[in-house]
C-alpha positions in Angstrom: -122.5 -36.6 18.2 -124.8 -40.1 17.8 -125.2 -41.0 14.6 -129.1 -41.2 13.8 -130.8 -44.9 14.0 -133.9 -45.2 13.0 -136.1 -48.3 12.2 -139.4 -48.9 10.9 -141.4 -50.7 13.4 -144.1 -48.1 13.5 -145.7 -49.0 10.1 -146.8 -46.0 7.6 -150.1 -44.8 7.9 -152.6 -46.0 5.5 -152.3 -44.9 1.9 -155.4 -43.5 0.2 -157.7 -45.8 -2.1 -157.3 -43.1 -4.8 -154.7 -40.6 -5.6 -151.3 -41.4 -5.9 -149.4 -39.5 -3.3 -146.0 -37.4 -4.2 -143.1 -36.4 -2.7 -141.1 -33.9 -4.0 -137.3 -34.0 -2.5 -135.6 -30.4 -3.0 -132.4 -28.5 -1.9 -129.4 -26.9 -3.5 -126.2 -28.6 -5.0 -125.0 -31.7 -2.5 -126.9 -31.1 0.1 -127.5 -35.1 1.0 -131.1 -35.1 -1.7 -130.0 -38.5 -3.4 -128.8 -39.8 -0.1 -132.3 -39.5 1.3 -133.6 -40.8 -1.4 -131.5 -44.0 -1.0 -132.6 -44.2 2.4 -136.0 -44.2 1.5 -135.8 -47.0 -0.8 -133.8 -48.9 1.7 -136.4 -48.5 4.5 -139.6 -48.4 2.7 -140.9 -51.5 3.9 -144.1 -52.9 2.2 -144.2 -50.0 -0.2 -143.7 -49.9 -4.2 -142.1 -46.4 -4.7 -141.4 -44.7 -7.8 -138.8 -42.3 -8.2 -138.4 -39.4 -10.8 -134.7 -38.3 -11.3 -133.9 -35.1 -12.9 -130.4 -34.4 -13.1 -128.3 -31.3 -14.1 -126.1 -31.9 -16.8 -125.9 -34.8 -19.6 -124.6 -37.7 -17.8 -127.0 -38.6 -15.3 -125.1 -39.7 -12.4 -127.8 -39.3 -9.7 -129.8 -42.4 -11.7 -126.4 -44.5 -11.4 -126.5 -43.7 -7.5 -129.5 -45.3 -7.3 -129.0 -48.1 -9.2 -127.1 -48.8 -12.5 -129.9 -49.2 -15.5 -129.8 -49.0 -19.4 -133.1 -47.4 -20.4 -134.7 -44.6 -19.0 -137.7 -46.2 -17.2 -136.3 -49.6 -14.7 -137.8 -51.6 -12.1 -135.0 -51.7 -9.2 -134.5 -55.1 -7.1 -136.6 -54.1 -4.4 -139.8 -53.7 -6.5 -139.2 -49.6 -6.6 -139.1 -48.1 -10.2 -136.6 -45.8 -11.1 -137.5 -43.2 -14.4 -135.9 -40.0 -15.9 -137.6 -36.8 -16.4 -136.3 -36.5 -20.1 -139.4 -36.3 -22.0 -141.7 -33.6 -19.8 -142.7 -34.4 -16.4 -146.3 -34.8 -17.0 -145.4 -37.6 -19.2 -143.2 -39.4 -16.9 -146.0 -39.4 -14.1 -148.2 -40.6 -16.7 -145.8 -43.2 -17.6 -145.8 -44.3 -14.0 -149.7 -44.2 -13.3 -149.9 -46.6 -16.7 -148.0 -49.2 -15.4 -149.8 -52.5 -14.8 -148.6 -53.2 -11.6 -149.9 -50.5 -9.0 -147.3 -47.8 -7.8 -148.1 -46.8 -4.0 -146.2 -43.7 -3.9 -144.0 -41.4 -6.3 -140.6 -39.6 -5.1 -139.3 -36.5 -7.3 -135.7 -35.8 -6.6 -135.2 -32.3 -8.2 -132.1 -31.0 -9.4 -129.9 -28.8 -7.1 -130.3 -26.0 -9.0 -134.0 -26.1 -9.6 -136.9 -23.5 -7.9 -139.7 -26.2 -7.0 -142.3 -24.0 -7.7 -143.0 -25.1 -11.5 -142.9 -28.7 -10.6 -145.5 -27.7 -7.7 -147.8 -26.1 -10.1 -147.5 -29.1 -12.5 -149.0 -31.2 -9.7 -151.3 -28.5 -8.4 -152.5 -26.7 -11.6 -152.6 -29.4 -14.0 -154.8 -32.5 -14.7 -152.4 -34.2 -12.6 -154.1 -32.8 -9.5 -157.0 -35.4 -10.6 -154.6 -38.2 -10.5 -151.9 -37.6 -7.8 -151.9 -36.1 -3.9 -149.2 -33.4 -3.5 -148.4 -34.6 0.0 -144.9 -32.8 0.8 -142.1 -31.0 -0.6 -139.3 -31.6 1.4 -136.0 -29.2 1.4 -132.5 -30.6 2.3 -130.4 -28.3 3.7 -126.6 -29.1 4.6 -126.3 -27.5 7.6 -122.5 -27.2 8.0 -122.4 -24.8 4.6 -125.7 -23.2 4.0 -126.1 -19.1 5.0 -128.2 -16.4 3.8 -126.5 -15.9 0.8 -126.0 -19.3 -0.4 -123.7 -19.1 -3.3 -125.9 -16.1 -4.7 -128.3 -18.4 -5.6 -132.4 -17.3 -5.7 -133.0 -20.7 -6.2 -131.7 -21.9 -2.8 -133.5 -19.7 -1.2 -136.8 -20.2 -3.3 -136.5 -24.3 -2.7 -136.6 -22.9 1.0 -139.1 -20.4 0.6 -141.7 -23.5 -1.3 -141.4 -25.9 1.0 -143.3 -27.5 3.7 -140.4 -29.2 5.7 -136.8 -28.7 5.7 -134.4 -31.7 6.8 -131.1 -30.1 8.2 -129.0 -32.9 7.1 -125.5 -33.3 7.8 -125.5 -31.9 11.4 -122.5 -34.0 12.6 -120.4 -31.6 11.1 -122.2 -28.4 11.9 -121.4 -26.8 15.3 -124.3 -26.0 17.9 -123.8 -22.4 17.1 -124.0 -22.8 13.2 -127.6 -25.2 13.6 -129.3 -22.6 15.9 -128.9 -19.8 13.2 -129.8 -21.6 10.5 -132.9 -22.5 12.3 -133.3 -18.7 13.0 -132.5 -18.0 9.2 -135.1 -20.6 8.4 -138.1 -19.3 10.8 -137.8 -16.2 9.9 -138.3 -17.2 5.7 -141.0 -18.8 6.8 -142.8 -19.0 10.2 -144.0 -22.3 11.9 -141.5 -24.4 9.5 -141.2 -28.3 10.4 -137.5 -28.4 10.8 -135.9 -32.3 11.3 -131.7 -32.6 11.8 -130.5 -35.8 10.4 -126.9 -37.2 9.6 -126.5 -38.8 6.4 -130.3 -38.6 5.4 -131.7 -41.0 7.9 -134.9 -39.5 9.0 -137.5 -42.0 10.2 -140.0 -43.0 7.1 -143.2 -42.0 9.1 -142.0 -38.4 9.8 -141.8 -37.8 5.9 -144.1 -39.6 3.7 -147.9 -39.7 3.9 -148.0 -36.8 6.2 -150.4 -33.9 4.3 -148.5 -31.3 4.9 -148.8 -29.4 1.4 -151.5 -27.0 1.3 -153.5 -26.3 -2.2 -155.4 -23.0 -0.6 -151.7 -21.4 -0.2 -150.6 -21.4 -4.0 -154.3 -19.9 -5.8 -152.6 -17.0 -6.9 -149.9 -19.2 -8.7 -152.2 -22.0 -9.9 -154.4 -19.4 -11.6 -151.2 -17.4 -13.4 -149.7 -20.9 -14.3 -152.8 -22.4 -16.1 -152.9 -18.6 -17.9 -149.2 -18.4 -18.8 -147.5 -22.2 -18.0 -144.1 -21.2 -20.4 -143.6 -18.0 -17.7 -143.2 -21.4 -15.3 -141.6 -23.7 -17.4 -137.8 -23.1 -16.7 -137.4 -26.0 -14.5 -133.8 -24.9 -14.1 -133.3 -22.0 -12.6 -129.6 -21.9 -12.6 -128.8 -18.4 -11.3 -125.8 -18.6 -13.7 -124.3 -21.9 -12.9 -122.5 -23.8 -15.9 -121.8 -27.5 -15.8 -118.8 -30.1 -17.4 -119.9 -33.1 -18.2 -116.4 -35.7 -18.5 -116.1 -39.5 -20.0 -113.5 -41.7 -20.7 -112.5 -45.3 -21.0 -108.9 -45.2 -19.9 -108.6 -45.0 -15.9 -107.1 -42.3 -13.9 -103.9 -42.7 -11.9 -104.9 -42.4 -8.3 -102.0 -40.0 -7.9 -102.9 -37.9 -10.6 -106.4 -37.1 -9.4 -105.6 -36.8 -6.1 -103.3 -33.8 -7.8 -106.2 -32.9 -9.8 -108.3 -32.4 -6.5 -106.0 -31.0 -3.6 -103.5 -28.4 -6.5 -106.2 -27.9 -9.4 -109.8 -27.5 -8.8 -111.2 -24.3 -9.4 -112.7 -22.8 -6.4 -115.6 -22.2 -8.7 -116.7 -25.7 -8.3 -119.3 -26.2 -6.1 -120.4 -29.7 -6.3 -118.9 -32.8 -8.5 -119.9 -36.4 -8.6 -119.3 -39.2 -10.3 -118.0 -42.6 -11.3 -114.7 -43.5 -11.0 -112.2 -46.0 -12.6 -108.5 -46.0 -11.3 -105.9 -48.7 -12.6 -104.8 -49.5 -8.9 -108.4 -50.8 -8.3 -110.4 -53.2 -9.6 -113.4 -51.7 -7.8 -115.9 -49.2 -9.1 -115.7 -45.7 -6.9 -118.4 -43.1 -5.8 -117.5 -40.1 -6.0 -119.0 -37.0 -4.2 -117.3 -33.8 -4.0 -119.5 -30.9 -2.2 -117.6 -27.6 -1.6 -114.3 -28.1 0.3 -115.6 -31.7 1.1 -115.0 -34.9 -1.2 -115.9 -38.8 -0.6 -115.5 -41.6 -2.1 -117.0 -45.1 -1.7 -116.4 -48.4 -3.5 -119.1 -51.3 -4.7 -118.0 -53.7 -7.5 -118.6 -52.8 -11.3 -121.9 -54.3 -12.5 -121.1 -52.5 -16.2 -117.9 -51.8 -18.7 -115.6 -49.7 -16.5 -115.1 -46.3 -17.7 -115.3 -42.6 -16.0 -118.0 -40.5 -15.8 -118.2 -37.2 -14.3 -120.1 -33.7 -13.8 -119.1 -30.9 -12.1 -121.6 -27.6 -11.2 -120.2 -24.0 -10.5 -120.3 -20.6 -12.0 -118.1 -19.3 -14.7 -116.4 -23.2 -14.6 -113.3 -22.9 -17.5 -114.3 -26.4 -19.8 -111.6 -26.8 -22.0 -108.9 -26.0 -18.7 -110.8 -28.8 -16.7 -111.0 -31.5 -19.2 -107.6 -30.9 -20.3 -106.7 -31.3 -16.1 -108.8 -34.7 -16.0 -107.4 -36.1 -19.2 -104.1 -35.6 -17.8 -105.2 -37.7 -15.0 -105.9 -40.9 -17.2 -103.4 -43.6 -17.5 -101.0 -43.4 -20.8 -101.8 -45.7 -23.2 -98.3 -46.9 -23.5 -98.2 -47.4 -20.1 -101.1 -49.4 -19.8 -100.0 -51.5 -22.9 -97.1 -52.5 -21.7 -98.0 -53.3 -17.7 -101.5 -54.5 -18.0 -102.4 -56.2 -15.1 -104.1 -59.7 -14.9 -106.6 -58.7 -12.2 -107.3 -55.5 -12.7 -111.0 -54.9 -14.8 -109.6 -54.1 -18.3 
């Protein structure tokens, strides 16, 4: 199948004089949301986007996809600023609308596990709604694992169900068959649905942002019971059960020893992992994506101290059995005393 191209030669339409417009990216556990994101930045031409990461779990690798930073609010290279929802999300907006220099548009990357509906309201229901344009929530769907019961999860379904356009990303490895039902699947949750297939996130700029497609009349009902009762809406985390394992270290893994790790000992349970990895046969800094039987891992050079850091999501995941696993993974300290290796990063 041909791998997407897209370019931006037909600008963006006009942004409005007032309002800043939002974007709120949704879809469950590695479905390609971050990946989008990144092609977003890439591509956005003349634009000054910021971009509100909320992550699930305590090291926030999602950020460090994006770009490496130090602080929780950073202006990134290409003049986009990159912020974590830590302190309330109607703080972090208004941390964005207070900056000196002028933002043109705001991107939300929700967590894989979250229900958009809350962070909808909070746009919708809230003083925000003065301040901001709700122009699109956008759901990412990986079309080569997603079915009707996805993972027993009412959130996957719900990020579906609240959304105004799905992306059916990752189509290069979902057959003809499997893409026709999930657009069945998808129509019938919701009637009239914009539905756009991508591989690897790239979906033209111009189909997704500034496009009005979110419409205030359709969520009354919910803006009236969320101004009356906003802590019935405030789990942003709907989690359906899901546990996650946060890992650190600064000793490497052995290659061999997390290959082990991944192909003998990972719990089925695991449903997405990602992370940043540090072997001792590399000198290079790895990306690490793991999303259901699939794993991938890409290399850029270490801009920061090397050292390990990884999450993984799933139900019922065994924390003590799994750390013990990765530990066992790292590079004896003996070892690594007595064969250090000039060129290697330590």
């Amino acid at each position: 199948m041909t791998r997407l191209n897209f370019t931006l030669s037909d600008a963006l339409p006009s942004l409005p004089k007032s309002g800043m417009p939002v974007t709120i990216i949704t879809g469950f556990l590695g479905s390609g949301k971050t990946t989008l994101l990144n092609q977003i930045l890439q591509n956005k031409d003349n634009l000054k986007i910021a971009v509100l990461v909320n992550e699930f779990g305590d090291i926030n690798i999602d950020e460090q996809l994006l770009i490496s930073v130090d602080s929780d609010m950073i202006e990134l290279d290409n003049g986009c600023i990159c912020c974590t929802i830590n302190d309330g999300l109607v703080n972090a907006v208004y941390r964005v609308l207070e900056r000196e220099e002028k933002v043109d548009y705001l991107v939300i990357e929700t967590t894989g596990l979250a229900d958009p509906l809350p962070i909808i309201l909070t746009f919708l229901g809230t003083e925000l709604k003065f301040l901001t344009r709700l122009d699109s929530v956008i759901t990412v769907v990986d079309a080569s694992t997603f079915d009707a019961e996805h993972f027993d999860s009412n959130a996957a379904l719900s990020q579906i169900r609240y959304g105004d356009m799905v992306i059916l990303n990752k189509i290069d490895l979902a057959t003809e068959e499997k893409i026709s039902e999930l657009k069945a699947f998808i129509e019938d949750i919701k009637p009239g649905f914009r539905i756009l297939e991508s591989e690897y996130g790239q979906v033209s700029l111009p189909l997704i942002l500034d496009i009005g497609l979110t419409q205030t009349d359709n969520y009354q009902t919910e803006i009236s019971e969320f101004r009356r009762n906003k802590s019935a809406f405030n789990n942003h985390l709907e989690n359906d059960g899901f546990n996650f394992i946060s890992f650190e270290s600064d000793r490497p893994f052995e290659i061999e020893k997390f290959e082990y790790f991944l192909s003998e000992q990972l719990s089925n349970n695991i449903f997405r992992a990602k992370g940043i990895l540090w072997f001792q046969e590399s000198p290079s800094r790895h990306i690490f994506q793991l999303s259901g039987p699939r794993y991938d891992l890409q290399s850029d050079d270490w801009t920061t101290q090397p050292k390990n850091e990884l999450v993984f999501i799933g139900r019922n995941l065994d924390e003590s059995l799994i750390k013990q696993q990765l530990n066992e993974c790292l590079v004896d300290l003996v070892i690594r005393n007595k064969f250090r290796l000039p060129n290697l990063p330590w």
